[in-house]
VMD Tcl script that draws the C-alpha trace (Angstrom):
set ca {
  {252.72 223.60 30.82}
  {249.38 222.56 32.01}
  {246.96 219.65 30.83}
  {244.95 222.57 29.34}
  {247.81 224.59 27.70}
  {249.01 220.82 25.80}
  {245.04 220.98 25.14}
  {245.51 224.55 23.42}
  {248.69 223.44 21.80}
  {247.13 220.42 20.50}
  {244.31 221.68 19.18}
  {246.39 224.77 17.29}
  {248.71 222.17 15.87}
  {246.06 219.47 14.86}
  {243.85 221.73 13.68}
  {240.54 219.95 16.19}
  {238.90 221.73 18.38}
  {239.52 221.96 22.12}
  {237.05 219.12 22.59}
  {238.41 216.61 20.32}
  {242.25 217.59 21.41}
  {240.80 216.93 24.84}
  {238.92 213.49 24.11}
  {242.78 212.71 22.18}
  {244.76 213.36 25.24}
  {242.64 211.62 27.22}
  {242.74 208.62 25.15}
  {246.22 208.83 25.21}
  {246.92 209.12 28.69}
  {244.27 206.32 29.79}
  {246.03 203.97 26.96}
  {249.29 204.07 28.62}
  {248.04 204.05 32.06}
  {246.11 200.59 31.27}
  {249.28 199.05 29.14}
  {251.46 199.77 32.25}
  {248.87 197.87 34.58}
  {248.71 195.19 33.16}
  {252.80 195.48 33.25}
  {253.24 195.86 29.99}
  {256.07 198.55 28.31}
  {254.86 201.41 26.48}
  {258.04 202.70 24.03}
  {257.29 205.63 21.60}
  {260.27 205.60 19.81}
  {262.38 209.04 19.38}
  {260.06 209.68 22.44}
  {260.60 207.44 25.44}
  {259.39 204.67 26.56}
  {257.43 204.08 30.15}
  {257.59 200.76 32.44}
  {256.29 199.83 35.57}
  {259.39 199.06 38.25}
  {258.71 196.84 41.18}
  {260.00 198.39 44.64}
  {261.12 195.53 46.88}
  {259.58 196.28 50.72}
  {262.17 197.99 53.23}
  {262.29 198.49 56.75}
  {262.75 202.58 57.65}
  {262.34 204.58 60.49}
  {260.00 207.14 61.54}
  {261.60 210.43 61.55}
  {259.52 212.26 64.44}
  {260.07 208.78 67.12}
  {263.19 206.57 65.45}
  {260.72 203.38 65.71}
  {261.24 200.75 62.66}
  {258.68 200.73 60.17}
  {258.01 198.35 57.36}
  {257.53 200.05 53.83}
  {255.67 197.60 51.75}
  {256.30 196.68 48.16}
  {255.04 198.70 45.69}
  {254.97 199.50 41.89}
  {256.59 202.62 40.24}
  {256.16 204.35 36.75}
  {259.33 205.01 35.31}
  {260.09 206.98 32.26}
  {263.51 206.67 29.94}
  {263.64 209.66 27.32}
  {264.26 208.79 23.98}
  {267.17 209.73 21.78}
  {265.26 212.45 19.85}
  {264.03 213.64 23.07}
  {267.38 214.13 24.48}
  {268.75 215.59 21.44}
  {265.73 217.99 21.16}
  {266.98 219.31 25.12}
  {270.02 220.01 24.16}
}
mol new
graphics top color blue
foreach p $ca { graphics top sphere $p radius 0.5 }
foreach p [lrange $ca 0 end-1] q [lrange $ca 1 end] { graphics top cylinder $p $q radius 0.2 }
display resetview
């Protein structure tokens, strides 16, 4: 499933149109993208909950010559399914 197809299925099960299931989405999306930089937790329950996870900096190698390499810290989104989420899989 595609943005557009969750659009479709939004806007079927809402009863909006494709606009406002669109402008919804959206909202959505940008919401949780803001909450997590700002490093805050973002936990629908029965759904999941998303976090931002700090990657320490590593030394690796490049592949193609063996030289060392430093891989700098960065910041990861994570995302734990919830327990009606799980159960809903399986």
């Amino acid at each position: 499933m595609n943005k557009n197809d969750l659009v479709a299925q939004v806007a079927d099960v809402a009863g909006l149109s494709k606009t406002d299931a669109t402008k919804a989405i959206d909202a959505v999306f940008d919401s949780i993208a803001d909450a997590m930089k700002k490093g805050d937790e973002v936990r629908l329950v029965g759904f999941g909950t998303f976090a931002v996870a700090e990657r320490a900096a590593s030394e690796g190698r490049n592949p193609r010559t063996g030289e060392k390499i430093t891989i700098p810290a960065s910041k990861q989104p994570k995302f734990k399914p919830g327990k009606n989420l799980k159960d809903a899989l399986n």
